[in-house]
VOGU-3710 file (C-alpha; in Angstrom, 3 decimals, decimal comma):
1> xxxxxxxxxx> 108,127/59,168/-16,897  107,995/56,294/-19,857  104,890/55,517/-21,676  105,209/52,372/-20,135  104,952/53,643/-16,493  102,586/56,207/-16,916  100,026/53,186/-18,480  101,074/50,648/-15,715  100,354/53,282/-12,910  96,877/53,928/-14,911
11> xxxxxxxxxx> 95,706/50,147/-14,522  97,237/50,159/-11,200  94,668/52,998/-10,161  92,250/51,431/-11,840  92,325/48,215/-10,208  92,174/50,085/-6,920  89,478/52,181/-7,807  87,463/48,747/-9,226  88,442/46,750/-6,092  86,617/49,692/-4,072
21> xxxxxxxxxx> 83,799/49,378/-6,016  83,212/46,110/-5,705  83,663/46,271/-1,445  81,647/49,085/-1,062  78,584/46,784/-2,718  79,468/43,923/-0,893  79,168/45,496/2,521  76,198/47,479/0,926  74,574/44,662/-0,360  75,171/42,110/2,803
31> xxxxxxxxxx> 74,042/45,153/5,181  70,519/44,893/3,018  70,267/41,405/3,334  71,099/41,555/7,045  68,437/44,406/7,739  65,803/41,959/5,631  66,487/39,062/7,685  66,337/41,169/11,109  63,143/39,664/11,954  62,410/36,418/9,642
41> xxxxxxxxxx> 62,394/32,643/11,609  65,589/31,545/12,080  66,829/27,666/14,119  69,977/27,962/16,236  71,092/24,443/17,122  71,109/23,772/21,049  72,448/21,034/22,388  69,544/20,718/24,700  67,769/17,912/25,160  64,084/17,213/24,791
51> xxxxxxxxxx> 61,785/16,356/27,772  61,671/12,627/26,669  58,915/11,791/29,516  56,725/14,581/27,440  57,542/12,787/24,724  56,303/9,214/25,583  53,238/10,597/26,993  51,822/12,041/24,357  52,666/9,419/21,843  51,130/6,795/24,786
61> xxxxxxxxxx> 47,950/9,141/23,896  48,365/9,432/20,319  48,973/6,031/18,936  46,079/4,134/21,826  43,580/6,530/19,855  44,581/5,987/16,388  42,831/9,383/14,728  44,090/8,283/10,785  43,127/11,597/8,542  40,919/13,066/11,611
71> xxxxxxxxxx> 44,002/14,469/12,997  47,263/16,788/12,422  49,746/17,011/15,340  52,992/18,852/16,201  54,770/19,540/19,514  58,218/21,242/19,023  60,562/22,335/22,227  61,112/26,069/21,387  63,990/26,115/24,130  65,636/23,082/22,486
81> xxxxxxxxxx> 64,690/24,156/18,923  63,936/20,470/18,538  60,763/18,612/17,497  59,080/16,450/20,685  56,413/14,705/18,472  54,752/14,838/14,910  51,809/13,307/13,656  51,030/14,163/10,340  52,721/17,673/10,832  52,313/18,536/7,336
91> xxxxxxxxxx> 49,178/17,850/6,210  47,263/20,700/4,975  44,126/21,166/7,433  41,229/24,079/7,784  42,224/26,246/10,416  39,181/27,407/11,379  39,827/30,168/13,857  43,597/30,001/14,174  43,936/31,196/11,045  43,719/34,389/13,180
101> xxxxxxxxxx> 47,086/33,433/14,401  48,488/34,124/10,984  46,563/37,337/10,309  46,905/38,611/14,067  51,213/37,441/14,101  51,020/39,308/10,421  49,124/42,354/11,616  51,671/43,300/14,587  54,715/42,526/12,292  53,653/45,122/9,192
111> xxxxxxxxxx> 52,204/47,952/11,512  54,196/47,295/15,040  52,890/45,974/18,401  52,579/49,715/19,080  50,907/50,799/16,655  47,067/53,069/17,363  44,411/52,994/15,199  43,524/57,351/14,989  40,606/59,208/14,115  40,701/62,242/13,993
121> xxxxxxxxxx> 39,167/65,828/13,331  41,283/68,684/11,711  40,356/72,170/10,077  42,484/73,602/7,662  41,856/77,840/7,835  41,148/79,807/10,994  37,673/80,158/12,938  36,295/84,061/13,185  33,085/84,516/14,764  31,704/80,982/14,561
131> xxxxxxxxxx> 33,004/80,672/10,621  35,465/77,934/10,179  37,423/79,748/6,847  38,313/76,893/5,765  37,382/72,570/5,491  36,820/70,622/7,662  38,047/66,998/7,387  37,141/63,828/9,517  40,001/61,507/9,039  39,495/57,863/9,989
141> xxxxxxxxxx> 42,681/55,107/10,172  40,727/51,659/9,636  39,735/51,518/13,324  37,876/48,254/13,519  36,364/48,725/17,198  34,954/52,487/17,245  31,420/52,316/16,906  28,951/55,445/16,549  28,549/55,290/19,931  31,709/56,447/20,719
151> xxxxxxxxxx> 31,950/59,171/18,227  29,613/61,760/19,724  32,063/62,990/22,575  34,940/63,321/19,661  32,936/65,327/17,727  31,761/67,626/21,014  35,798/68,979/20,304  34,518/70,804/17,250  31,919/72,873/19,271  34,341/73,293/21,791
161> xxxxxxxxxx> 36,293/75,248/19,246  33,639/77,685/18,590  32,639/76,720/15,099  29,265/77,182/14,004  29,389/77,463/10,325  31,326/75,832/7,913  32,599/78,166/4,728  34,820/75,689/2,747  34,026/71,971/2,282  33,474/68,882/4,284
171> xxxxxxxxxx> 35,726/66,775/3,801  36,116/62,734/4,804  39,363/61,316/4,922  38,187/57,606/5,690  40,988/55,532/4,140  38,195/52,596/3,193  36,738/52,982/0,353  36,222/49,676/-0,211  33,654/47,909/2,226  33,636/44,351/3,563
181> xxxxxxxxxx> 31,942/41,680/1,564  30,946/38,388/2,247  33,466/35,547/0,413  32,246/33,435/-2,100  32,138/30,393/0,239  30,585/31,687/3,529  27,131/31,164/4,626  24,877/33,629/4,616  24,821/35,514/7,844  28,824/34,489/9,199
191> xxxxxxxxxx> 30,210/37,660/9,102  27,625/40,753/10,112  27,938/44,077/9,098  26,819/45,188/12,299  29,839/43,882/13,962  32,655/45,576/11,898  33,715/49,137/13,138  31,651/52,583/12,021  33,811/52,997/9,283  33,504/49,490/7,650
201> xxxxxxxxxx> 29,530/50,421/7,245  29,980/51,761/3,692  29,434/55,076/2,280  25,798/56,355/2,491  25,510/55,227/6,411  29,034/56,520/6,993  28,340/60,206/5,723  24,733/60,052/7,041  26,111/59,638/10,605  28,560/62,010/10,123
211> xxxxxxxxxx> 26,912/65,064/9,046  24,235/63,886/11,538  27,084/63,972/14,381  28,243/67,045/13,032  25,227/69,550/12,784  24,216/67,901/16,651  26,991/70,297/17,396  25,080/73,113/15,953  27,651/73,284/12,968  25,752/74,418/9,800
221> xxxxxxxxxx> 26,446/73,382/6,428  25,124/72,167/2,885  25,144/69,196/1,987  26,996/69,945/-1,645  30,206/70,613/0,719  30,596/67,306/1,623  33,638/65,388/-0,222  35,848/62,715/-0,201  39,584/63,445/-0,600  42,772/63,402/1,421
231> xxxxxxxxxx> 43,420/65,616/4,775  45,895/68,677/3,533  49,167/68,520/4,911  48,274/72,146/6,440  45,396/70,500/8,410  45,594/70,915/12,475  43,826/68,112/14,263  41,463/69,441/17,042  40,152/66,043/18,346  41,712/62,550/18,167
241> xxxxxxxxxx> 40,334/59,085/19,158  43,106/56,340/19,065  42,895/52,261/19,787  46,036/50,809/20,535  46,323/47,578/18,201  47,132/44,837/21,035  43,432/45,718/21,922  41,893/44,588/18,507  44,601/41,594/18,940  42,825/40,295/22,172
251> xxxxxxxxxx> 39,445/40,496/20,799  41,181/38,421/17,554  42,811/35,882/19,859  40,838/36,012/23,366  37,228/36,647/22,092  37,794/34,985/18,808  36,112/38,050/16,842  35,872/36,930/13,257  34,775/40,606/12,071  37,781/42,161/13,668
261> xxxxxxxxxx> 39,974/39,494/12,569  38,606/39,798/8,993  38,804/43,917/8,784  42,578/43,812/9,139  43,448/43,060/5,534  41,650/46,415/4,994  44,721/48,419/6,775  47,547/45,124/5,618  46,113/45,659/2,293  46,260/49,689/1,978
271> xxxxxxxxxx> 50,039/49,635/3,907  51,401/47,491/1,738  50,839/48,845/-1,236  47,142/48,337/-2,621  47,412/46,904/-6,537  43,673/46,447/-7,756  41,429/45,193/-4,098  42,014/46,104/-0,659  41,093/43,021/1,054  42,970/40,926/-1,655
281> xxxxxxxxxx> 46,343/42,871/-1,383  45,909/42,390/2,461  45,356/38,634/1,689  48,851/38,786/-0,760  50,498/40,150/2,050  49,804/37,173/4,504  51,391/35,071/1,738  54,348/37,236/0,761  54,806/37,124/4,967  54,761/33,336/5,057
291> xxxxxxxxxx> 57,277/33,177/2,089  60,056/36,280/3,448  59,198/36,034/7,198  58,620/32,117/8,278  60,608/31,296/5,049  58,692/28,805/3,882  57,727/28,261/-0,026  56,432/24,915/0,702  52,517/24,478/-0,106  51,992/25,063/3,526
301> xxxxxxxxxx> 49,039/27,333/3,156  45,485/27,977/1,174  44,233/31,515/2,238  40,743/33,086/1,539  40,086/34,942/4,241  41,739/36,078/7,182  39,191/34,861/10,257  39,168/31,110/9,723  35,562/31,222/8,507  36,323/29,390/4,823
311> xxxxxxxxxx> 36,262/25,875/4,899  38,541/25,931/1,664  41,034/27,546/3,832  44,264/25,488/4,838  47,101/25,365/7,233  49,743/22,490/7,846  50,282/21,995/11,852  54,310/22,798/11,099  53,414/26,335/9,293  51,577/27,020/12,992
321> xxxxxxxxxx> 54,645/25,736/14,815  56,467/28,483/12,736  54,092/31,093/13,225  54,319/30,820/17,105  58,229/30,478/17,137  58,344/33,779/15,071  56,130/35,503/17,616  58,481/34,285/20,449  61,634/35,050/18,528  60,201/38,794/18,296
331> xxxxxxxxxx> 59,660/39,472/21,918  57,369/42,592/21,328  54,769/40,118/19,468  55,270/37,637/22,028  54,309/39,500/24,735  51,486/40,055/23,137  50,472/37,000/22,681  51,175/36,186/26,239  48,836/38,983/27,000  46,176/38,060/24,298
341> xxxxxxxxxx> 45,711/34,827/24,300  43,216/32,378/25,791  44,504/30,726/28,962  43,386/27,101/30,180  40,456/27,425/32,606  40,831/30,812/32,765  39,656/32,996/30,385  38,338/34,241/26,890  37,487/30,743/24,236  38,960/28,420/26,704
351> xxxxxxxxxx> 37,163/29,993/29,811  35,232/26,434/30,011  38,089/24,205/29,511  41,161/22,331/30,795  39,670/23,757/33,928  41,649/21,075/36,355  44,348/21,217/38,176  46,467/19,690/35,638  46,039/22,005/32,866  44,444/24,975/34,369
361> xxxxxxxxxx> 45,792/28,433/33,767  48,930/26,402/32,182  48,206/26,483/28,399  47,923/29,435/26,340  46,211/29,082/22,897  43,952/30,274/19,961  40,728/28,234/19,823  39,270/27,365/16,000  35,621/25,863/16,007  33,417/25,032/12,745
371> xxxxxxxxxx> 30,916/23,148/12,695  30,496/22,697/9,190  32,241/19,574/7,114  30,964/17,319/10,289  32,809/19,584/12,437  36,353/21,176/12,625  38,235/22,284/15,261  41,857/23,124/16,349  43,854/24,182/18,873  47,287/25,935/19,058
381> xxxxxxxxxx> 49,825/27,849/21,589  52,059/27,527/24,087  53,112/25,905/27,420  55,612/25,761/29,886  57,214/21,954/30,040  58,106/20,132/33,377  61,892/20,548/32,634  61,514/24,360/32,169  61,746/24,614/28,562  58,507/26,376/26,069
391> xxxxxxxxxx> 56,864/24,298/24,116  54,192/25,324/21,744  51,721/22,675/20,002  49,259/22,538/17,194  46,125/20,212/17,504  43,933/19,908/14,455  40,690/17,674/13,807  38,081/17,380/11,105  35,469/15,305/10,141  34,643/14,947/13,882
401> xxxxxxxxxx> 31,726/16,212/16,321  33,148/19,639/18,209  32,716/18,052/21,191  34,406/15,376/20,716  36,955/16,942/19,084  37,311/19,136/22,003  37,346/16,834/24,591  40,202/14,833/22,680  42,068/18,081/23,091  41,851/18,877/26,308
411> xxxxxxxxxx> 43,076/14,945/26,906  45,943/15,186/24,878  46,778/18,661/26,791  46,673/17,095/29,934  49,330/15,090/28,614  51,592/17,784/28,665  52,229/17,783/32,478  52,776/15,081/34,812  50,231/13,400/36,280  49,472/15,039/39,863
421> x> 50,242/13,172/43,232
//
């Protein structure tokens, strides 16, 4: 074979061999961005049409009670992926207490709408006579609801196992190690330390209660074995205590609980990757969701807390209308949230409202009250339209009395249905 041929069939390979390359990283790198966008908001055109009678009623409502600054408003047809009426949809606005809307939506995307909160108890050696040859280690997974009530009958596990005395250390496996303090711009006595979970108290109650817990069992030990590390991978667990996370959901979205709302960028912070603070890596994360999940980079948002209790924080009316239709385009969050939230008349924050015929048991929505800054208050969920479609809504007011406020609400929601015969 020539010279010539043998160097032609050389870049012939070659080519191939460079063509290969570069489809192999095409699929590769279009199967990454496919299995990043799994989940984020995404519009498919319909060509359904909106429920113009909805329509005309609320903007009947709207423009014969001329709000000007006092209110943002956006109804959008998630069945028609079409926009029924705006007012002012993207004016930033506090939140109040639907910014747990963001941090609850947030919360069940990162960890899963099946994801339990576990403490545990392990020992890592063997038990002979009473003598645990070995640590013991009380591991604790950011549970926001168990209180030290709870914890006595968990701990009743290690007695059961015979152990009486403790040779090797003590050893607390708590996750936390940084506690909840108040932000700069709350007021004194918002957020109580008495209402976050046992292991949100800080470190000297926290290993008080424990060894207290521990020697009730008739367990002996020195207090020089107590330590704080990480559970050994040789550990076995003896006693667990879990709390599924669609129960600290409801008391976010039903109950309105700013503590609970406000411990979850403890566990968002730490899964994510913590940099330098806990609770401001879990606040990051509700950003970097906004930008990669609802893909928006707008300025849509002004976050300092994850309960709503800042008056410095800010939503627009169209980053909530995102929010929900992510939750409903992810069916496991959805159903949450159809489980979780507040309905008209019925239950939880809106227990006393939209109680008519009209509106009751119809609505389903997250509740935000302040009454600082004259008063602030919103309103935000879903419905079921006259034509059959969902709709979800945002309502938010400021610089207005709660009560009034509240009562323009529940007006404008009424608004929603058809007048009855």
């Amino acid at each position: 074979m020539s010279k010539y041929n043998m160097l032609y069939l050389k870049t012939k390979l070659l080519s191939v061999i460079c063509l290969g390359i570069i489809l192999m990283l095409t699929i590769s790198c279009n199967g990454r961005k496919d299995q990043t966008s799994a989940t984020a908001l995404r519009t498919q055109p319909t060509e359904l049409s909106i429920d113009d009678s909805l329509r005309q009623r609320v903007a009947d409502f709207i423009e014969s009670r001329p709000m000007d600054s006092l209110l943002a408003f956006y109804l959008y047809d998630i069945t028609a992926e079409k926009a029924v009426y705006e007012y002012r949809k993207d004016s930033l606005m506090p939140p109040a207490s639907c910014m747990k809307l963001l941090t609850g939506i947030a919360l069940l995307h990162r960890l899963s709408t099946r994801y339990k909160f576990n403490t545990q108890i392990c020992i890592n050696g063997s038990v002979r006579n009473g003598i645990l040859k070995g640590d013991l280690i009380v591991y604790g997974g950011y549970d926001p609801i168990v209180t030290s009530y709870e914890l006595p009958q968990l701990f009743r596990k290690i007695r059961d196992k015979g152990i009486r005395r403790i040779e090797g250390k003590l050893i607390l496996d708590l996750g936390v190690d940084e506690y909840p303090q108040h932000e700069e711009h709350w007021i004194p006595g918002d957020l109580k330390r008495s209402k976050f979970g046992f292991f949100y108290q800080g470190t000297k109650r926290i290993e008080q209660e424990l060894k207290y817990l521990i020697r009730l069992q008739g367990v002996s030990f020195s207090d020089s074995q107590l330590c704080w590390g990480k559970i050994p991978r040789t550990a076995r667990r003896i006693a667990l205590l879990q709390t599924p996370i669609e129960d600290v959901v409801q008391l976010m979205w039903k109950n309105s609980a700013n503590e609970k709302s406000e411990s979850m960028l403890y566990p968002l912070g730490r899964y994510t990757g913590r940099t330098d603070s806990l609770r401001g890596t879990g606040m990051n994360y509700l950003r970097q969701f906004i930008r990669e999940e609802i893909c928006r980079t707008d300025c849509c948002a002004v976050i300092h807390d994850g309960c709503g209790m800042c008056i410095h924080n800010a939503l627009t009316p169209s980053l909530i209308i995102d929010l929900l239709r992510y939750a409903h385009q992810n069916h496991d969050i959805y159903e949450v949230a159809r489980r979780t939230l507040p309905m008209s008349g019925t239950d939880g924050t809106l227990l006393c409202r939209m109680t008519r015929p009209r509106t009751k048991g119809k609505i389903i929505a997250k509740t935000g009250t302040l009454t600082r800054e004259n008063g602030i208050s919103t309103l935000s969920g879903y419905f079921q339209g006259s034509n059959g479609h969902l709709v979800c809504f945002s309502i938010m007011n400021k610089h207005i009395p709660i009560a009034d406020a509240q009562l323009f609400q529940d007006k404008l929601c009424a608004q929603f249905f058809p007048p009855l015969k």
